[in-house]
Structures are given as structure tokens and as C-alpha cells.
C-alpha positions as CSV (number, residue, x, y, z in Angstrom):
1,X,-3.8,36.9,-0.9
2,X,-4.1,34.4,1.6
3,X,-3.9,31.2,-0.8
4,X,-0.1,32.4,-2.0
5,X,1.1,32.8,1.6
6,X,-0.9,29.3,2.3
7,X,1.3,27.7,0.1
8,X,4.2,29.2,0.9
9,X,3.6,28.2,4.7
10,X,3.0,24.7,3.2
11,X,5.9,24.7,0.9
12,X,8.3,25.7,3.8
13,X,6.6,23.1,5.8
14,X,7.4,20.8,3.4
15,X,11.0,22.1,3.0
16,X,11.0,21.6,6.9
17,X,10.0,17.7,6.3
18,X,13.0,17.3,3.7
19,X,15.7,18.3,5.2
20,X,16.0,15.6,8.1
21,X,15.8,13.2,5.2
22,X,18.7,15.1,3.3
23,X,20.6,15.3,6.6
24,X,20.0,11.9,7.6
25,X,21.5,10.5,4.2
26,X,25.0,12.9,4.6
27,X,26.0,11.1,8.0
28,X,25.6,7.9,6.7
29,X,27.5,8.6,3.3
30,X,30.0,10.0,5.9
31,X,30.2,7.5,8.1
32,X,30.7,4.8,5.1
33,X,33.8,6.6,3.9
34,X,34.9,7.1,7.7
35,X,35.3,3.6,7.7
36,X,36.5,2.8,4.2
37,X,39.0,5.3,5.2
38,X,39.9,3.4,8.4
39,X,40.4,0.0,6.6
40,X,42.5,1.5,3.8
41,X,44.5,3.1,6.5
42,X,44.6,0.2,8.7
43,X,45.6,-2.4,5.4
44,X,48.3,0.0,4.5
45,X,49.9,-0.2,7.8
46,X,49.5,-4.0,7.7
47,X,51.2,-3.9,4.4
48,X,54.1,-1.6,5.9
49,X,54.8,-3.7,8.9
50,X,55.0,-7.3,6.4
51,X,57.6,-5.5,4.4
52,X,59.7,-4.2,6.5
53,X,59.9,-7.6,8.8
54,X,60.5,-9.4,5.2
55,X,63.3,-6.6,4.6
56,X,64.8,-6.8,7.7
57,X,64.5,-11.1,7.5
58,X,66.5,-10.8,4.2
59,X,68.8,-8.1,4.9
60,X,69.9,-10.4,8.3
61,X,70.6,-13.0,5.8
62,X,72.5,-10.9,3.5
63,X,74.7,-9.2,6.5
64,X,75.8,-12.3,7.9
65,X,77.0,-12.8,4.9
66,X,78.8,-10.0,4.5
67,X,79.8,-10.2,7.7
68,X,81.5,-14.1,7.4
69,X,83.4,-12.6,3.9
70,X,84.7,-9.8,5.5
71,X,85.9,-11.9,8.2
72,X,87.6,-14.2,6.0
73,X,89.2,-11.5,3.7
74,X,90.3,-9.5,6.9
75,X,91.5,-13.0,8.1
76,X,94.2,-13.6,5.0
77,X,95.3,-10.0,5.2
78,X,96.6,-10.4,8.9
79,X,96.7,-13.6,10.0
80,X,97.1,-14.5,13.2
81,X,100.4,-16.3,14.8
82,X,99.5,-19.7,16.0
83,X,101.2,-20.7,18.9
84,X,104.0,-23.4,19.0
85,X,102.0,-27.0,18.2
86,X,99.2,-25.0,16.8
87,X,98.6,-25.5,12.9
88,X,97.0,-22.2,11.0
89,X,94.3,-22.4,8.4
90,X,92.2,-19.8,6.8
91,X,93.0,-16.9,9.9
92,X,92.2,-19.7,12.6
93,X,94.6,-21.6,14.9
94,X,94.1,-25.1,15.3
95,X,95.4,-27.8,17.8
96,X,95.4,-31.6,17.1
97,X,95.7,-33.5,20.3
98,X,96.1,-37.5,20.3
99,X,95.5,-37.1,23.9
100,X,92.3,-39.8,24.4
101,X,89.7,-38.0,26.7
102,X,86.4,-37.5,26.7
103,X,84.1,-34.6,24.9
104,X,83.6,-33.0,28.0
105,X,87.5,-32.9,29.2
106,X,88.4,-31.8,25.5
107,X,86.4,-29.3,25.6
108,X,87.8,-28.4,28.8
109,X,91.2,-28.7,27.7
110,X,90.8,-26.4,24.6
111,X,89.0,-23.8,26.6
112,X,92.1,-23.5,29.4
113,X,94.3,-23.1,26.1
114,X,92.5,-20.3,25.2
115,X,90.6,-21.8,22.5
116,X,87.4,-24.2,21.8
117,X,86.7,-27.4,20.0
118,X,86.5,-26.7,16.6
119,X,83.3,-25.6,14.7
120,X,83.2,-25.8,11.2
121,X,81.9,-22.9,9.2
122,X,83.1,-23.6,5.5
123,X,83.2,-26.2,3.1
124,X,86.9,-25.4,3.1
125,X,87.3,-25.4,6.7
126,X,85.7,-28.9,6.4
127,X,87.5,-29.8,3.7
128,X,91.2,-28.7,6.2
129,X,90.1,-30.7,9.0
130,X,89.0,-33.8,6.7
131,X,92.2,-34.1,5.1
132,X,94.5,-33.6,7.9
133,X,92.5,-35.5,10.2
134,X,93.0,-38.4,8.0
135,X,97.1,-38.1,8.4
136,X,96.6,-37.8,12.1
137,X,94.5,-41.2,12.0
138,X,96.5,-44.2,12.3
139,X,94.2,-46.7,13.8
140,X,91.0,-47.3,13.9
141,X,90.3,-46.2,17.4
142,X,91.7,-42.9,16.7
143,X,88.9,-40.3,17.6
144,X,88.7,-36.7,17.6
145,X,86.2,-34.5,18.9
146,X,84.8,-31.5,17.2
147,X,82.5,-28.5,19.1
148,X,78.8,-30.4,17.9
149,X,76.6,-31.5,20.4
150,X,73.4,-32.9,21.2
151,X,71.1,-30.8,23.5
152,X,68.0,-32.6,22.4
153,X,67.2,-35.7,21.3
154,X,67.1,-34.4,17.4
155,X,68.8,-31.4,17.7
156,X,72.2,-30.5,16.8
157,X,74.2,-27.5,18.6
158,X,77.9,-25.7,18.0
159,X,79.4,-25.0,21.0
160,X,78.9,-21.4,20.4
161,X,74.8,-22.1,20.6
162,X,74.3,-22.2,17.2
163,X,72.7,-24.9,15.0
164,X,74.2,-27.3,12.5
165,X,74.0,-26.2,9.2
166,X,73.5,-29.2,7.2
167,X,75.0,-27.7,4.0
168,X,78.2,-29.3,4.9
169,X,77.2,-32.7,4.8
């Protein structure tokens, strides 16, 4: 009776051997899909971060947009009442002055009038100064200034700080 109990001691002995093998195969299953885990989780959040800096880039765009329609519908509705020697266009006020300064004392001079040399946001409003401009002209070394400047050697600046938009050209 010996023998059976012989190999039952040898058989849990044996059972004693396999289960650090077993064991030592479930961590490193584990551990894989820890990780997989961790990258899927880390490429989602990458993922969710691109999108919503592409949304918000795009939806920027689209509300500015917005924004410079409303401003011109809300313009028409109420326009505003220019002040004697001013000319009205489009819900702005403008002033032509045949006053020969420099850009600097222009600008100066429209800002103690409450106002600022003109920067031009449309194609119409372009279109506006272009034509009247071109009454106002009578010789050739009539100038007038307009609220663009050059901050840098290449770069072009409204007075308001914003670039030139070259769609205008």
C-alpha cells in the first residue's frame, strides 16, 4: 500500500513543480494586456485632444464669421449718425481729410476725433474708399493714409494689431 501513496506523494510533488510554471505564465499574459490596455487608453486620449483642438481651430474660424455678418446686418438695421463732415458707409463713419500730414499725426488726429485710420475689412468697404478716394484725388501728390503698417521688415499690421489679409488685393 505503500507504492499508491508513493505516487501520490510524487504526483502532488509534481503538481507542486507545475504550478509556479502556470503562475509564472498568468502575470505575464496580465502584464501584456496591462499594457495594451495602457496604449489603447493613452491613443484614445491622443485622438480626443487632436479633435477637439481641430474643432475648436474651425469653429474659431466659423464664429468670426458669424460674428463680422452679424455685425454688418446689426450695422444696416441701426446705423449710426456720422457727425457733421463725416461720410457713412456700411454702419461706419468715415472722415476724408485733405489736410497733408504725416501717418503718425493722422493717426493722431483721427484718434482725438474719436475715431482711427481706416482699416479695411471687406471687399465692399475697399471697393467705398477706392471709389471715393478717386473723387477726392485731384493731383498727383494727393495722398491719404489708411490704418496699415509696417512693424517688421515683411510684415504687415492694422492698427488694431491684426494682420493684413491679402484677400483684398
Amino acid at each position: 500500500m505503500r507504492h499508491p501513496e508513493g505516487c501520490e506523494e510524487a504526483e502532488a510533488a509534481a503538481s507542486q513543480h507545475e504550478n509556479p510554471t502556470r503562475t509564472s505564465k498568468l502575470p505575464s499574459v496580465r502584464v501584456v494586456l496591462l499594457v495594451l490596455g495602457s496604449l489603447l487608453a493613452a491613443a484614445l486620449i491622443i485622438i480626443y485632444r487632436l479633435s477637439v483642438v481641430w474643432m475648436s481651430n474651425r469653429d474659431v474660424q466659423i464664429l468670426k464669421e458669424e460674428n463680422e455678418d452679424l455685425r454688418t446686418f446689426f450695422s444696416e438695421l441701426t446705423p449710426p449718425e456720422c457727425e457733421a463732415g463725416w461720410e457713412l458707409h456700411g454702419g461706419n463713419c468715415y472722415y476724408f481729410s485733405n489736410y497733408k500730414s504725416s501717418w503718425t499725426e493722422s493717426r493722431d488726429s483721427c484718434r482725438g476725433q474719436g475715431g482711427d485710420l481706416v482699416k479695411i475689412d471687406s471687399r465692399e468697404e475697399q471697393m467705398f474708399l477706392v471709389g471715393r478716394l478717386n473723387n477726392l484725388i485731384v493731383d498727383e501728390s494727393d495722398k491719404f493714409w489708411i490704418g496699415l503698417t509696417k512693424a517688421e521688415i515683411y510684415n504687415w499690421f492694422w492698427v488694431d494689431g491684426s494682420t493684413l489679409d491679402e484677400r483684398f488685393d
